[in-house]
DSSP file (Angstrom, degrees, kcal/mol; ACC not computed):
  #  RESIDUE AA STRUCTURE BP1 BP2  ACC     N-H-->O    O-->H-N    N-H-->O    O-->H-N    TCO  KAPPA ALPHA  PHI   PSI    X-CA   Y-CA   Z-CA
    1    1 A X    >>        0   0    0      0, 0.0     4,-2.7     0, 0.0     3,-1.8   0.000 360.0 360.0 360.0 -22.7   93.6  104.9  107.8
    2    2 A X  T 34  +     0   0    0      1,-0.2     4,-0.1     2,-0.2     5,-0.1   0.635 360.0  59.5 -99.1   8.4   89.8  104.0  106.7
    3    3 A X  T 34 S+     0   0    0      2,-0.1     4,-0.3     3,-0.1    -1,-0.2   0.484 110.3  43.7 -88.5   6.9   91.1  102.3  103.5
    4    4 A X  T <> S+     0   0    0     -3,-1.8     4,-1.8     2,-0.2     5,-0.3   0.474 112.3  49.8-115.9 -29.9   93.1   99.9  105.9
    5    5 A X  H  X S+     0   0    0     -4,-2.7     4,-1.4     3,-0.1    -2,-0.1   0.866 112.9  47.3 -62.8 -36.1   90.1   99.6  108.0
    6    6 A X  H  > S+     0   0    0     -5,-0.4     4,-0.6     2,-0.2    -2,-0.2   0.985 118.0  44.7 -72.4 -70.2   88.1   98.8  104.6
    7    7 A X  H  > S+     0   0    0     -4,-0.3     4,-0.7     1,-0.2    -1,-0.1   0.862 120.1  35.5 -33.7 -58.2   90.9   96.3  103.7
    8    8 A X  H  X S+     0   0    0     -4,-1.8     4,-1.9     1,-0.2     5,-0.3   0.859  92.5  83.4 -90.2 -30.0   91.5   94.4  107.1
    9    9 A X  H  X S+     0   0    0     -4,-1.4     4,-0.9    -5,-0.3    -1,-0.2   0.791  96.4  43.1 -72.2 -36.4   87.9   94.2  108.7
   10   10 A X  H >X S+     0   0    0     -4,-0.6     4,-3.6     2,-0.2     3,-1.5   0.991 113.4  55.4 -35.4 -57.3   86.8   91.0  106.8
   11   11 A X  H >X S+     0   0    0     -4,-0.7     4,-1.3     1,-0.3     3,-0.6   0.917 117.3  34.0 -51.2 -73.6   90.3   89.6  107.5
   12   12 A X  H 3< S+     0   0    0     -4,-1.9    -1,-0.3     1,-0.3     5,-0.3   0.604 119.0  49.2 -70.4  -0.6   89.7   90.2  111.2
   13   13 A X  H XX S+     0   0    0     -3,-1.5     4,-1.5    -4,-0.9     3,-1.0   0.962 112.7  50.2 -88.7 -56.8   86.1   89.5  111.4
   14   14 A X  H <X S+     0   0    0     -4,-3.6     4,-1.8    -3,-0.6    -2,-0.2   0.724 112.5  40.7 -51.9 -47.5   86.6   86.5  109.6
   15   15 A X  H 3< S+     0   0    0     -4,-1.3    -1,-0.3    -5,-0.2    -2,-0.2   0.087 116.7  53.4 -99.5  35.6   89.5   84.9  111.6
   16   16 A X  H <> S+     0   0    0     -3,-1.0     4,-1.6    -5,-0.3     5,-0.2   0.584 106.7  50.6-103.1 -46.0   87.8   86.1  115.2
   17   17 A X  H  X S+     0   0    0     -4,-1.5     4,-2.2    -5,-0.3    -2,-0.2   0.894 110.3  53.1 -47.9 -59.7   84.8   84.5  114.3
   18   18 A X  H  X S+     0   0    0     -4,-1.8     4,-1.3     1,-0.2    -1,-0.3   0.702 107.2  46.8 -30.5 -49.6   87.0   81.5  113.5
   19   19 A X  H  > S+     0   0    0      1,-0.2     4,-1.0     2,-0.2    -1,-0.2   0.693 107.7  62.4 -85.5  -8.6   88.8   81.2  116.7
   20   20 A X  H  X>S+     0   0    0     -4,-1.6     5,-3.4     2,-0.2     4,-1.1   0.941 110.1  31.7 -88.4 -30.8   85.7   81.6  118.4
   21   21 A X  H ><5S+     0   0    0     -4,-2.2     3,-0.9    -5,-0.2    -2,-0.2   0.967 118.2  60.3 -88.3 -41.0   83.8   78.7  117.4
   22   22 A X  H 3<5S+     0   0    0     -4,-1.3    -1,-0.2     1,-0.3    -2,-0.2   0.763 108.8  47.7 -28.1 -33.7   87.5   76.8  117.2
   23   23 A X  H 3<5S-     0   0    0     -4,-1.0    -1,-0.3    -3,-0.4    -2,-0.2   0.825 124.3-111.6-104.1 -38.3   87.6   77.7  120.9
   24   24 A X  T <<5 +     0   0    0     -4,-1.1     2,-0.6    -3,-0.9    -3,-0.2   0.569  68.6 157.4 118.5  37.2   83.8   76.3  121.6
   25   25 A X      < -     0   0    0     -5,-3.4    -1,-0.2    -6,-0.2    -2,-0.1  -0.869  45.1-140.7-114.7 118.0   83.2   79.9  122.1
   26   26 A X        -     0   0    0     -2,-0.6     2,-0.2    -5,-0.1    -5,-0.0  -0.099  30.6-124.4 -38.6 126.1   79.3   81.5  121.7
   27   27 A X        +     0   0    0      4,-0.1     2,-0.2     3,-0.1     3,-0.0  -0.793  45.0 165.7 -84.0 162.6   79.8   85.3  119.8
   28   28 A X     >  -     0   0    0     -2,-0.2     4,-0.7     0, 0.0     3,-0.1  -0.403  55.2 -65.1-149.4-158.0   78.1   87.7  121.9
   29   29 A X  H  > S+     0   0    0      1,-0.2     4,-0.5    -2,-0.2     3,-0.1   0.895 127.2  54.7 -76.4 -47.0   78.1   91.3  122.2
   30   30 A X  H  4 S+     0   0    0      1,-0.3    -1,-0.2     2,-0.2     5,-0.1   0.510  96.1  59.3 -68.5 -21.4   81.7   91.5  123.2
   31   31 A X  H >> S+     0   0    0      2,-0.1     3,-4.8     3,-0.1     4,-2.8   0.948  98.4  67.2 -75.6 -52.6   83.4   89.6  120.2
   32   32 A X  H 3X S+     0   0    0     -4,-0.7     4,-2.7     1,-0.3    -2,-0.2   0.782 107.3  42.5 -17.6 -45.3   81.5   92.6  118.1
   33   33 A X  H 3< S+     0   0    0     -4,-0.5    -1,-0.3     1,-0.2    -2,-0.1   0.194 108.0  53.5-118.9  34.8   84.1   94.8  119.9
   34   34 A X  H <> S+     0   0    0     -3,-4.8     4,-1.0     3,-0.1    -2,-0.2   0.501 106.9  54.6-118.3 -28.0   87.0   92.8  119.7
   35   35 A X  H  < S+     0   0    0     -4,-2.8    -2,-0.2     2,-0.2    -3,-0.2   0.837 112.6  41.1 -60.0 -42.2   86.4   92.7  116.1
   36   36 A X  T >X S+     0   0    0     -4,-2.7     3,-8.3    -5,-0.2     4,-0.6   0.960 115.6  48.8 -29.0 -81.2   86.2   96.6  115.8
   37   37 A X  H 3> S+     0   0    0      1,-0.3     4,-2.0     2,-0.2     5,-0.2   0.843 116.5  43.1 -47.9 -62.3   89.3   97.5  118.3
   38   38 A X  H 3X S+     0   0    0     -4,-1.0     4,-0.9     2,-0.2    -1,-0.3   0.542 114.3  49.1 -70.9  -7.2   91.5   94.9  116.5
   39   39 A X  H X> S+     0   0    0     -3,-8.3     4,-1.7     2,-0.2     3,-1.5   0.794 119.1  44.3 -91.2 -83.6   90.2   96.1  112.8
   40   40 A X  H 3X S+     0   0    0     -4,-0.6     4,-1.1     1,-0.3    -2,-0.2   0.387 114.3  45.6 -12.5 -36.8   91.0   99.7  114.2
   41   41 A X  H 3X S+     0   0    0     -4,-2.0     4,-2.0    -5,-0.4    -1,-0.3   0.798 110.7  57.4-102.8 -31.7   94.3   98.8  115.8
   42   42 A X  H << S+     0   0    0     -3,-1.5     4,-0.4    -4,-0.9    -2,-0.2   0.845 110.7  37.3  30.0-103.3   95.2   97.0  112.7
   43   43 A X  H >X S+     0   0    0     -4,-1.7     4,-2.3     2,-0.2     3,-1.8   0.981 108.7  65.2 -75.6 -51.9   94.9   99.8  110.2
   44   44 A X  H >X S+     0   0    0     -4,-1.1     3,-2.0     1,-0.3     4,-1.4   0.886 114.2  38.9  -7.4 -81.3   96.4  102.1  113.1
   45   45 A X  H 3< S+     0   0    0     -4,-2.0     4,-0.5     1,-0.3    -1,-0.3   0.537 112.3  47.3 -65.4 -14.2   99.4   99.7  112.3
   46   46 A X  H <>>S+     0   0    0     -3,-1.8     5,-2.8    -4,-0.4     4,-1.8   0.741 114.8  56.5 -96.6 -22.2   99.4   99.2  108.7
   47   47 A X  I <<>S+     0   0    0     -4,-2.3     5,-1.0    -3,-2.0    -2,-0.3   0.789 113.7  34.4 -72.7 -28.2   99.0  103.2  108.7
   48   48 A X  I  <5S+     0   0    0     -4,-1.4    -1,-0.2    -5,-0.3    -3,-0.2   0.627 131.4  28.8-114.5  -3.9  102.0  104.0  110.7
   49   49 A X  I  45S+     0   0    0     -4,-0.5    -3,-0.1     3,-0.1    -2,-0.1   0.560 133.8  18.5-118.1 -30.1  104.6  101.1  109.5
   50   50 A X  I  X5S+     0   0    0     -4,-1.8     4,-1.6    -5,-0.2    -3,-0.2   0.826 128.6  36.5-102.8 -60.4  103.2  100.4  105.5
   51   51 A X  I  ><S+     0   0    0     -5,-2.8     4,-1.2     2,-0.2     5,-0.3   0.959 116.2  43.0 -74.8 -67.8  101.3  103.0  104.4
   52   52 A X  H >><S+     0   0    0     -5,-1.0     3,-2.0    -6,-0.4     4,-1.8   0.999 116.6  54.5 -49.1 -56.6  102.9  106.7  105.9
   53   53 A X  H 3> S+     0   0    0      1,-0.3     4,-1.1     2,-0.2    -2,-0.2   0.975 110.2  48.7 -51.4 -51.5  106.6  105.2  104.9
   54   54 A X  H 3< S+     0   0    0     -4,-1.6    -1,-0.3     2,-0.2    -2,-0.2   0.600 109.8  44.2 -43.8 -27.0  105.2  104.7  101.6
   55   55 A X  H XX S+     0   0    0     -3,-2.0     3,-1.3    -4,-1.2     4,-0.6   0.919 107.0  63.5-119.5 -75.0  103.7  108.0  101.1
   56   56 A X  H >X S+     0   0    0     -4,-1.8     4,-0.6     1,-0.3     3,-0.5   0.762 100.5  49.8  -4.5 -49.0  106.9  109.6  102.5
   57   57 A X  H 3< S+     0   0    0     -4,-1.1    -1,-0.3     1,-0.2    -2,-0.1  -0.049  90.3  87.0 -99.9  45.5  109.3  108.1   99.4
   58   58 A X  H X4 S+     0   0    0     -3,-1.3     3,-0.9     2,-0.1    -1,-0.2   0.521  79.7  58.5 -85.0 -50.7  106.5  109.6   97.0
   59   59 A X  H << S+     0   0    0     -4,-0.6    -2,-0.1    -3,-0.5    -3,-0.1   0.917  96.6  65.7 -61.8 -35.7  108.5  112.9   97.2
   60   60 A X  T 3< S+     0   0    0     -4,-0.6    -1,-0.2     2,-0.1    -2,-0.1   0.817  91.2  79.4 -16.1 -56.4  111.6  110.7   95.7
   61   61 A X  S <  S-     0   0    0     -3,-0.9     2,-0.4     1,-0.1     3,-0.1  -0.316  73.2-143.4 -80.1 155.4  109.7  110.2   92.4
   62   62 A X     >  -     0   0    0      1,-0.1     4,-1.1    -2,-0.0     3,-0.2  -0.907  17.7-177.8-122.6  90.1  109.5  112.6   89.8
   63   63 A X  H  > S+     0   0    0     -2,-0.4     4,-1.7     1,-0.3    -1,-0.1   0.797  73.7  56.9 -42.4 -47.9  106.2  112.5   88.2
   64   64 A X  H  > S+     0   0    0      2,-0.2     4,-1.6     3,-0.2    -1,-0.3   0.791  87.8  68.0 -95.4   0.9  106.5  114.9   85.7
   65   65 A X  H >> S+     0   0    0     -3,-0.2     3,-1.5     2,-0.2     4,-1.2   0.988 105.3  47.4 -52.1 -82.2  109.5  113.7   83.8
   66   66 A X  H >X S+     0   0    0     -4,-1.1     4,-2.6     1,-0.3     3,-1.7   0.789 106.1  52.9 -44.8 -56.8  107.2  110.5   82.4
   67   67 A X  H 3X S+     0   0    0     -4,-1.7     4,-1.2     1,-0.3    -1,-0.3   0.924 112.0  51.8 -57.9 -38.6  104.1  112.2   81.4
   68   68 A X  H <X S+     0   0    0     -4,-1.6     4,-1.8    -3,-1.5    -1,-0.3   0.924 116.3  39.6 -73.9 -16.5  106.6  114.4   79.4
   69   69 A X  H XX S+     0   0    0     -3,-1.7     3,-3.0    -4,-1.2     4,-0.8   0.898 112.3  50.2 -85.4 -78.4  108.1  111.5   77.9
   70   70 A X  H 3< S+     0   0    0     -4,-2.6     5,-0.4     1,-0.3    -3,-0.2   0.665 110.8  55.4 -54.3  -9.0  105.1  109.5   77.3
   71   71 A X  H >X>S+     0   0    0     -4,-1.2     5,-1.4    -5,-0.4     4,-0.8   0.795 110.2  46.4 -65.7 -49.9  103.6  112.7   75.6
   72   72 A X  H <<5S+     0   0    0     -3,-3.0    -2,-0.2    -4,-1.8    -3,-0.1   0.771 119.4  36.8 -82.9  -3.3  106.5  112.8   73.4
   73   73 A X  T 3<5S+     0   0    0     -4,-0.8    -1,-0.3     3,-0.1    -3,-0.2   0.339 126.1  33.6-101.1 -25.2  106.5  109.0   72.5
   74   74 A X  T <>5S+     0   0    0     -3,-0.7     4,-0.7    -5,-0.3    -3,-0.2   0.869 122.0  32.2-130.8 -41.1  102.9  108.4   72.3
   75   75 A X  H  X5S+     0   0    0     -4,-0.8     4,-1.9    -5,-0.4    -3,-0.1   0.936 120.6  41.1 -50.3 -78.3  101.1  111.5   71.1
   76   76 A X  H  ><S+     0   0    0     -5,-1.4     4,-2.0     1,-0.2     5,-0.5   0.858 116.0  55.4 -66.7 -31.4  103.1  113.2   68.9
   77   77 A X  H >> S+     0   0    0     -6,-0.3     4,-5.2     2,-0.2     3,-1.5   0.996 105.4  51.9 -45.7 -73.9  104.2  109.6   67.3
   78   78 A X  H 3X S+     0   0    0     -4,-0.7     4,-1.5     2,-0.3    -1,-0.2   0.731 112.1  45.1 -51.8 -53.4  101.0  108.8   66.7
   79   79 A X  H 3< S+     0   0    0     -4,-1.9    -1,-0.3     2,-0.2     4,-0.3   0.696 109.8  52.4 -73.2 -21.4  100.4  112.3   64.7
   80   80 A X  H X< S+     0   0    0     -4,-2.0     3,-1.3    -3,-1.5    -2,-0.3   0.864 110.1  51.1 -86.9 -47.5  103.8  112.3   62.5
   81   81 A X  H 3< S+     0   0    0     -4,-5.2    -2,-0.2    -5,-0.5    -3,-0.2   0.672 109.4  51.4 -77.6 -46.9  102.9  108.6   61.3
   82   82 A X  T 3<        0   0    0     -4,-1.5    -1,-0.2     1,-0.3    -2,-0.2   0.161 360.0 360.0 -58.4 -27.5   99.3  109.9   60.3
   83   83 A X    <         0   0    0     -3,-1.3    -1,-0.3    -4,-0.3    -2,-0.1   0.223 360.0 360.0 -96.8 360.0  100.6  113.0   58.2
C-alpha cells in the first residue's frame, strides 16, 4: 500500500488543492487532512482492487522456464560463436 500512497498523493494533493481555490475556498488545517485520508483511502483502493489481484495471477507465471531459455539462447550462443 505505501507505493500507492507514493504514487497517488501528488495526484490528490494536487486536484484538492484545485478544487479548493476553484470553489473560492482558503486551505487551512483541514484540507491537510482531507488530502491524507483520501491519499490513504485511495491506495487502500488501488491495493485491494489493482494491485492484490495482480499479485494473485503471479502464481500463474512460470518464472523459471524463461531464465532457462534465455540462458540457453543468450549465453551459451554467445560462447559457441566465440570458439
Amino acid at each position: 500500500m505505501s507505493y500507492g500512497l507514493y504514487i497517488y498523493h501528488p495526484l490528490m494533493f494536487l486536484a484538492i488543492s484545485r478544487a479548493c481555490s476553484f470553489l473560492g475556498l482558503e486551505e487551512a488545517w483541514w484540507t491537510g487532512l482531507v488530502k491524507l485520508t483520501s491519499s490513504v483511502v485511495l491506495a487502500s483502493l488501488s491495493w485491494r482492487y489493482v494491485e492484490r489481484p495482480i499479485l494473485v495471477l503471479r502464481d500463474r507465471f512460470r518464472y523459471g522456464a524463461v531464465r532457462s531459455v534465455r540462458g540457453a539462447t543468450g549465453a551459451g550462443a554467445l560462447r559457441g560463436a566465440d570458439a
